[in-house]
C-alpha positions in Angstrom: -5.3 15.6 -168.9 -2.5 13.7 -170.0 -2.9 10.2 -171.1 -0.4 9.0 -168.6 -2.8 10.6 -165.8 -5.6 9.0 -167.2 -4.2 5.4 -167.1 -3.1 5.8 -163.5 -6.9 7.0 -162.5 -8.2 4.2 -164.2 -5.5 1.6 -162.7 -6.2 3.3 -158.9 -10.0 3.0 -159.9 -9.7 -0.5 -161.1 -7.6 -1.2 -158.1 -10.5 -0.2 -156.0 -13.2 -2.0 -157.4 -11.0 -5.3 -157.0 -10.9 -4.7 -153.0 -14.3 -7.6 -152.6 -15.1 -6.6 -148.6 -17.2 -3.6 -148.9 -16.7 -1.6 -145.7 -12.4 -2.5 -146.9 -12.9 -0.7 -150.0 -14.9 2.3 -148.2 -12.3 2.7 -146.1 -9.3 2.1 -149.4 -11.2 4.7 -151.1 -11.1 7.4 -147.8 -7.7 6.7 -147.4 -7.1 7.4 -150.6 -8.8 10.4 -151.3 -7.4 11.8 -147.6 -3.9 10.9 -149.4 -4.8 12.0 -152.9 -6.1 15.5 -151.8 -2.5 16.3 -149.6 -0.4 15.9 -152.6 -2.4 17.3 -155.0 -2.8 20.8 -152.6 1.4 20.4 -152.7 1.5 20.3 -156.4 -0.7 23.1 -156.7 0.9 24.7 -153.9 4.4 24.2 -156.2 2.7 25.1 -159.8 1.9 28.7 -157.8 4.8 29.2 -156.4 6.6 28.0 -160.0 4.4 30.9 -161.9 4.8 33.2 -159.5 8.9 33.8 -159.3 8.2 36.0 -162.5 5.0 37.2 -162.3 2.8 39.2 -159.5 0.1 37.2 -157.6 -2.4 39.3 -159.6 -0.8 37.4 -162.9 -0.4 34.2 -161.4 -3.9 34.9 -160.6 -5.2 35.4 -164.0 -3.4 32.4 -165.4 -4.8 30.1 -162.8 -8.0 31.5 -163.0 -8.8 32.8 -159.7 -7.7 36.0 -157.4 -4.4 37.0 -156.7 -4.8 36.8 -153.1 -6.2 33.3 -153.9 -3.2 32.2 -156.3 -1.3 33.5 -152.7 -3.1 31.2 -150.1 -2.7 27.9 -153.1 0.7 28.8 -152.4 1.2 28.4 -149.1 -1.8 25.3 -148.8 0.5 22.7 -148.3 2.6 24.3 -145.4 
């Protein structure tokens, strides 16, 4: 990872821990990650569809590291 990702988990993570009620920062952290995992399925969802306007699924496949079918449905998670 970059070191500008880093930083920003660390500064969400710190964030977190600062949140004192406990059953607050449960809930901080589910909203979060409910949040968090959205975007990051429309990133991937872009990097796919990015790799794939010159290339088949099959290669867009291989470079993600799964099927082709799979690099497909990554595409279209965030619809």
């Amino acid at each position: 990872m970059t070191d500008a990702v880093d930083t920003a988990e660390r500064a969400l993570i710190a964030a977190l821990k600062e949140i004192s009620d406990a059953v607050e920062r449960y809930e901080a952290v589910k909203e979060l990650e409910a949040r968090l995992d959205l975007s990051l399925k429309e990133i991937k969802a872009d990097v796919a569809k990015e790799l794939y306007v010159d290339r088949s699924w099959n290669q867009v496949g291989k470079l993600l590291g799964v099927t082709g079918s799979r690099a497909e449905q990554i595409s279209r998670a965030a619809r």
